[in-house]
N, C-alpha and C positions, 0 to 999 in steps of 0.2 A: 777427321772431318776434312771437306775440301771446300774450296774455292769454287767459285763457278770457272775460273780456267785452269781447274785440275791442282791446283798448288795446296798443300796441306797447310792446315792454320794451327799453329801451337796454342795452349790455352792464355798465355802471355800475349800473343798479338791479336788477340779479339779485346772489342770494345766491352768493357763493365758496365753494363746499363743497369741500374737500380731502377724500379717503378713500385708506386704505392699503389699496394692493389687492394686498402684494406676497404673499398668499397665495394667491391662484389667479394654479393654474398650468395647466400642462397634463395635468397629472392633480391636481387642484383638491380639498380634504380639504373638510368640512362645514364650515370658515370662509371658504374659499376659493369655494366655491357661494354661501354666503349675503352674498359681497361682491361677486359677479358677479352674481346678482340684481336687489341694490341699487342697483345702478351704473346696469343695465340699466330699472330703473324708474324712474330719475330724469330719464334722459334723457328723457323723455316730459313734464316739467316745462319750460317758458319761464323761468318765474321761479327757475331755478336755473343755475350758472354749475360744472361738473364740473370738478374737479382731480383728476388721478389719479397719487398717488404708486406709483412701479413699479421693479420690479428691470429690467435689459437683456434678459432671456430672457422675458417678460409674452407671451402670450398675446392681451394685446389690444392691443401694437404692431400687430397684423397683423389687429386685427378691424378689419371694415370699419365695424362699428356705430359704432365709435371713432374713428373717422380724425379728424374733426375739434373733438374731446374735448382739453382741455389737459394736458398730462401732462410729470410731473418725474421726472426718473430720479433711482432708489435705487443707487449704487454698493454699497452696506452689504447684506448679507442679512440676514434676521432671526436675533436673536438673537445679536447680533452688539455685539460692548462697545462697537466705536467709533460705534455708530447714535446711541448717547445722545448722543455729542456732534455728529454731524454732521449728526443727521437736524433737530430745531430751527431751526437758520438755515436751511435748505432752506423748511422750513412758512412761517419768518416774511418771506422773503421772496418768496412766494406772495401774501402779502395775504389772508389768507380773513378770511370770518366766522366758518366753522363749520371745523373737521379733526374726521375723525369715525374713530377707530380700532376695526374691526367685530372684535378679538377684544384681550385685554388686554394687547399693546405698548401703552404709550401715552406719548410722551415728554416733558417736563417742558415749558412753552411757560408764556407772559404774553400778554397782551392778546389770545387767540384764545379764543371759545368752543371748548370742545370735548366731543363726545360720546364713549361709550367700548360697545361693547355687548360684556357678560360671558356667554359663551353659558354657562355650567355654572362647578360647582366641585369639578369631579370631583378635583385636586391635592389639595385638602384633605380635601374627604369621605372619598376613598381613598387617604387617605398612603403604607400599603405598597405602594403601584402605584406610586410615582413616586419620584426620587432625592431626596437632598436639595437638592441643587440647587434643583430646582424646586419643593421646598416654601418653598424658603428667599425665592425667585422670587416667588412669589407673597404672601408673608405683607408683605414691603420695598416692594420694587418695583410691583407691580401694585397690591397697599393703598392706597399713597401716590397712585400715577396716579389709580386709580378715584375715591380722597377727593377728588382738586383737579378732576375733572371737573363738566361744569357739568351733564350728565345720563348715567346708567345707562338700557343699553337690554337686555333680557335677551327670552330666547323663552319664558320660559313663568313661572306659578306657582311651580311647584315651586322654579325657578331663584331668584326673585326673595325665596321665603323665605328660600332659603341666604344671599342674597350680602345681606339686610339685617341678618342676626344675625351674620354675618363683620363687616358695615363697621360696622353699628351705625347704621344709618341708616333711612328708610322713606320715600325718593321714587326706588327704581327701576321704570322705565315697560314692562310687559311689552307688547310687539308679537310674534307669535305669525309664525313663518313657514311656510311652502311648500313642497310638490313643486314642478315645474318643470311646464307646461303639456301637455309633452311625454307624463308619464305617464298614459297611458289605458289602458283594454284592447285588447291588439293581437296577433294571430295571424299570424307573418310564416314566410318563409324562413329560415333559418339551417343554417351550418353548425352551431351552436355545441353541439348536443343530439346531433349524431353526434362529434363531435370528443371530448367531455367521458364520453360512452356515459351519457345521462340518458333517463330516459322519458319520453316529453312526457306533462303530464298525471298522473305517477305521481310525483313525489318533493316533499318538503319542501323549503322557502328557508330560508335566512339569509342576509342579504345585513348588511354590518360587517367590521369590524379584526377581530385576532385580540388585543385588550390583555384586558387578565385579568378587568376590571370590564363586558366581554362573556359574561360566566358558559360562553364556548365547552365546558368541559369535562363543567361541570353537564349541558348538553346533548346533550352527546355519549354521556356516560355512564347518562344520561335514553334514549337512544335504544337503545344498547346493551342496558338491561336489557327494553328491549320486544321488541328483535329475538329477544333470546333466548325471549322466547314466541311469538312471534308473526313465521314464517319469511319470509310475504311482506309483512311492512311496507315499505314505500315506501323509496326512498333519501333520503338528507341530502345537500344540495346544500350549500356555503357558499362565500359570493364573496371568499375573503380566501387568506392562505398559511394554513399550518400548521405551528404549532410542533412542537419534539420531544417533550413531555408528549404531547400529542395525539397524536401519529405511532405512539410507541410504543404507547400505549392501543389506540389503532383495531388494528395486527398481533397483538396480544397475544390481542384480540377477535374476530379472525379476517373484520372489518369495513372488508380493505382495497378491497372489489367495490361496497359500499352509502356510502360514505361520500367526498362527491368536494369538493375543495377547489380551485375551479378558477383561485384569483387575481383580482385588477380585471381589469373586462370593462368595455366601451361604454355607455355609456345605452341605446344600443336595443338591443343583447343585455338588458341587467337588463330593460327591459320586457317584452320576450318572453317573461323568465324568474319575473316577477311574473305575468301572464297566464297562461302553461302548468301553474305550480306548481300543487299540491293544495290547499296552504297554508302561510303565512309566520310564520314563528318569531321572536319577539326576546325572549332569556331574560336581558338585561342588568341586572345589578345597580343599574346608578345611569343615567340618560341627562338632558341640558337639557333635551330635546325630543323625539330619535328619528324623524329624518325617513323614513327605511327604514320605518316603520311607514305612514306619511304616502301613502309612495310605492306600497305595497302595496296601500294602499286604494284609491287612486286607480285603480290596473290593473285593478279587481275580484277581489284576491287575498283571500282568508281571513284574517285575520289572528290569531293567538293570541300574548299575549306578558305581560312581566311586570305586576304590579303595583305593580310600584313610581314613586315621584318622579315627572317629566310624563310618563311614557306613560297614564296614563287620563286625562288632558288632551285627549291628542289623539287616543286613541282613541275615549274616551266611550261607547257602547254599543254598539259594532262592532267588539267585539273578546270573545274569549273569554280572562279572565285567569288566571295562577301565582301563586305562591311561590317568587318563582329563588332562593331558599336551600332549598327543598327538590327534591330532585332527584323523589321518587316525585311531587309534584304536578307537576312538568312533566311525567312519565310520563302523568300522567291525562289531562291538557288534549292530548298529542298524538294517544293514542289516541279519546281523544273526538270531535275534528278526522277523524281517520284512518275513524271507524267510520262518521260521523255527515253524511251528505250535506245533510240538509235545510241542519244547521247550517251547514255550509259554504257553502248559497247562502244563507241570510238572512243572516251575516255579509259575505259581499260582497254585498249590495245595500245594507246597513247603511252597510258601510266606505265605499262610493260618495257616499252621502249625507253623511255625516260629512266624505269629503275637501272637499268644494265648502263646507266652512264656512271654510277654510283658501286664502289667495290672496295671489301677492306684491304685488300691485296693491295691495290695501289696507294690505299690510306698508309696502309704498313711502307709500301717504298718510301715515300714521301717522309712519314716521321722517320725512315733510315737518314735520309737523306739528312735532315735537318740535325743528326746526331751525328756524320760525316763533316757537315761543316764546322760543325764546334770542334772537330779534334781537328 
């Protein structure tokens, strides 16, 4: 292998980076993307030597990208008491320089650098959303990791104010992540728009979970009160299940025909469905980053969403913004969206421009970097 100034690199002078990848999977959650990323941008580095800690079901046993990747099996799944003790001697007899854990596992190690990147704090900023468990989780446990780490890596501003008034500290390094390359604007085939009974072209996105700090209801009930004036507004698409609050609402509303909850779908269905939408919604109370917003831009989709914590980070001026505690102002900004064409295409030629400030390629330099400074 070489250098970029031609010099050969022996397997001895590259860095040992370990990374816990046992979050992606094959249906892969936004920790699980942004370690398959990483991974994926590093191999493009000489001067790095890939470790890949992984459960026996990994997704990238079988990639080919990987084949000659070194990798340690996790018998332990996450979240699991006995990782504390077995995962440790597994790391330290790897030999690394760097273990790098891409969301807040981080287990107790000596003589290893280690990074740690905190994507959010949503456990704490929204306690009633989570048990005690995992408040208790994070306050002990993850506290302590993230203190003994030798660098915090988070994705935005917003994040990095939370988690230095949590730790009480003020050297976490934001590096800003990425769509995937893949999303562009794309007009394909599918079944997926007669199976679901969507109009191409006519309905609103959400694409997200269904947890409760996705303000799902505000929104729904936002939509609800426009439908009641306004008989042909668009339908509401959303890429998640649906709760029973929701379920009942929508029948009560008489909003079982406009309202379609159609579950995960493929990346090139969501493409399709950021592309044909009218325009894309995210009314979330708290978000690290909100790549759904990212990814919208990127397809040439409209985007309208909250104001709050990083989404005007990453939207910046391509974006029409709410009050997601107020339900009549999501009312407004839909209708506004809804009525207002021009807006709709200067927001995506905006969100266009806005996505291409945002690349994993330079995310990937950036955590080099920060793996350069530790050695």
């Amino acid at each position: 292998m070489k250098t970029n100034s031609g010099e050969s690199l022996t397997e001895n002078s590259k860095m040992r980076i370990g990374i816990d990848t046992r979050f992606y999977s094959s249906k892969p959650t936004g920790i699980g993307t942004y370690t398959h990323e990483l991974c994926l941008g590093l191999l493009k580095y000489d001067s790095v030597k890939l470790i890949l800690f992984l459960n026996d079901d990994s997704p990238l046993l079988k990639d080919s990208l990987f084949k000659d990747t070194e990798k340690i099996l996790v018998r332990e799944k996450l979240f699991s008491i006995i990782e504390i003790f077995t995962l440790p001697p597994k790391i330290a007899k790897a030999k690394l320089d760097i273990y790098h854990s891409p969301s807040f596992i981080m287990p107790f190690l000596k003589n290893i650098k280690t990074v740690i990147t905190i994507h959010d704090l949503i456990h704490l900023k929204l306690p009633k959303n989570y048990s005690f468990f995992h408040r208790i989780y994070y306050e002990f446990f993850v506290k302590k990791a993230a203190l003994q780490a030798n660098q915090i890596i988070t994705d935005s501003y917003s994040s990095k104010k939370d988690i230095e008034e949590w730790l009480k500290i003020k050297n976490v390094k934001v590096i800003y992540i990425a769509a995937n390359n893949k999303f562009s604007p794309h007009l394909g085939i599918t079944d997926l728009f007669s199976r679901f009974n969507i109009k191409k072209s006519d309905f609103i996105l959400y694409v997200g979970n269904n947890k409760s700090h996705k303000n799902i209801m505000s929104l729904i009930k936002a939509y609800a009160n426009i439908k009641n004036r306004s008989e042909n507004f668009s339908d509401l698409v959303l890429t998640c299940t649906i709760t029973r609050e929701v379920q009942d609402f929508i029948h009560e509303n008489l909003l079982d025909e406009n309202i379609k909850f159609i579950g995960n779908i493929s990346d090139d269905e969501l493409i399709l469905l950021y592309s044909y939408s009218l325009f894309f919604i995210c009314p979330s109370l708290y978000e690290g980053f909100g790549l759904p917003v990212l990814e919208a831009m990127s397809c040439g989709c409209p985007v309208t969403c909250s104001n709050t914590t990083s989404l005007p980070e990453v939207a910046g001026n391509a974006a029409l913004y709410f009050e997601p505690s107020d339900i009549s102002d999501i009312e407004l900004a839909m209708e506004k969206m809804y009525q207002d064409s021009s807006l709709r295409e200067e927001l995506s030629l905006k969100g266009k421009l806005q996505a291409k400030n945002f690349s994993w390629s330079k995310a990937t330099e950036e955590t080099l970097r920060v793996y350069q400074s530790l050695m």
